[in-house]
Every structure is written in structure tokens, then in C-alpha cells.
C-alpha positions in Angstrom: -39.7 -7.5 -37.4 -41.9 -5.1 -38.7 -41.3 -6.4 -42.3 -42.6 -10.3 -41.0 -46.1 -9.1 -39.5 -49.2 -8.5 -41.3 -49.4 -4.9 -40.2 -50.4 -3.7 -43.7 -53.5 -6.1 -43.8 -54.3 -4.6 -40.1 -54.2 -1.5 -41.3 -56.3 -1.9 -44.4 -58.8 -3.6 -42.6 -59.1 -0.3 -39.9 -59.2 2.5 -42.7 -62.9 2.4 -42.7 -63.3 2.0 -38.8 -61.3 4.8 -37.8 -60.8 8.1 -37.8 -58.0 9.2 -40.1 -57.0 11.5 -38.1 -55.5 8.7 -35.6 -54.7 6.4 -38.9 -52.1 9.2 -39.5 -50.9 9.4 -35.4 -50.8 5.4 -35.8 -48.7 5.6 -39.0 -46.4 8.0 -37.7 -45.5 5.7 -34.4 -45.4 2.8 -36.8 -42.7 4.5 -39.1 -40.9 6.0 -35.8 -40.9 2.4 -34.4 -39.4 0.7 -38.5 -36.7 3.4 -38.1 -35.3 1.7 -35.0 -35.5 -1.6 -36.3 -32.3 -3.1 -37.3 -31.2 -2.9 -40.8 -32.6 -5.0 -43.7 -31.5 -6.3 -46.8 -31.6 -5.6 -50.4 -35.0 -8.1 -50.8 -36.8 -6.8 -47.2 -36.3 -3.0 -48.5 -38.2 -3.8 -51.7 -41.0 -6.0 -49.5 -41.4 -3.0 -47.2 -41.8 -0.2 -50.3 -44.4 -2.5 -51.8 -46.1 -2.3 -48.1 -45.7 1.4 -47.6 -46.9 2.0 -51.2 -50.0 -0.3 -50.7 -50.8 2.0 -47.2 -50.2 5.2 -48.7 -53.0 4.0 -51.9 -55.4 2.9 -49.4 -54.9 6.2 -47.0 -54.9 8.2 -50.2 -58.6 6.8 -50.9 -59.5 7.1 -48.0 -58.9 10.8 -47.5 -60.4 11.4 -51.0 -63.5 9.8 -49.7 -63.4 12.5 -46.6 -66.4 15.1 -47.7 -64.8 17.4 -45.1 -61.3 17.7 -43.9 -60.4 17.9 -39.8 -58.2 21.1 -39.5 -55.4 18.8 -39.0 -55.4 17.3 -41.7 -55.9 20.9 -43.8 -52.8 21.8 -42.2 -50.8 18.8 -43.2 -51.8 18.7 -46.9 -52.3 22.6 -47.3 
């Protein structure tokens, strides 16, 4: 399950490898793939918000630390 892998450490070890641009393509399938997963409970919901918080902080930073947005990304955050 989705909840059971180290994704989150994955992913914090690629934010300053790649381009954030396909962070945000890879985040998307991620979250499209969770959302077929089969239910969890009360405990694996908290687990996975303390996971999606910690990848939003780190993709949060690293857009910040962008001196130049792609026109992609202008377009999602306005």
C-alpha cells in the first residue's frame, strides 16, 4: 500500500534532482494511484496526512527556491 512504502523519503531525496515541473506530474499520478487504493483506517489516514503534509513543506521550498517560474507552473499558482 501506498501508506507502507517509503515514497515520501523517495521523494524528498529527488526534489533537488529534478525538475519540479515533473515533481508535480509525478505527484499528481501518485495521488491518482492512493485514490484507488482500498480504504484505510482511522490510524493509516493520520500517517498518510503527516506524509502529504511533509511533501507539500518540502515542494513548497523547493518552488520558493525557483528564481524563475516555468509557465506551467505560473499558471497553476497564478
Amino acid at each position: 500500500a501506498l501508506g507502507d512504502s517509503d515514497l515520501a523519503e523517495v521523494l524528498k531525496q529527488l526534489l533537488p534532482l529534478i525538475n519540479v515541473d515533473d515533481l508535480l506530474v509525478l505527484l499528481v499520478y501518485v495521488y491518482s494511484m492512493a485514490q484507488e487504493a482500498c480504504p484505510v483506517g482511522a490510524e493509516e489516514e493520520k500517517r498518510i496526512e503527516k506524509v502529504e503534509n511533509e511533501l507539500i513543506a518540502a515542494l513548497t521550498l523547493r518552488l520558493t527556491q525557483q528564481t524563475t517560474l516555468s509557465p506551467l507552473l505560473q499558471e497553476i499558482t497564478g
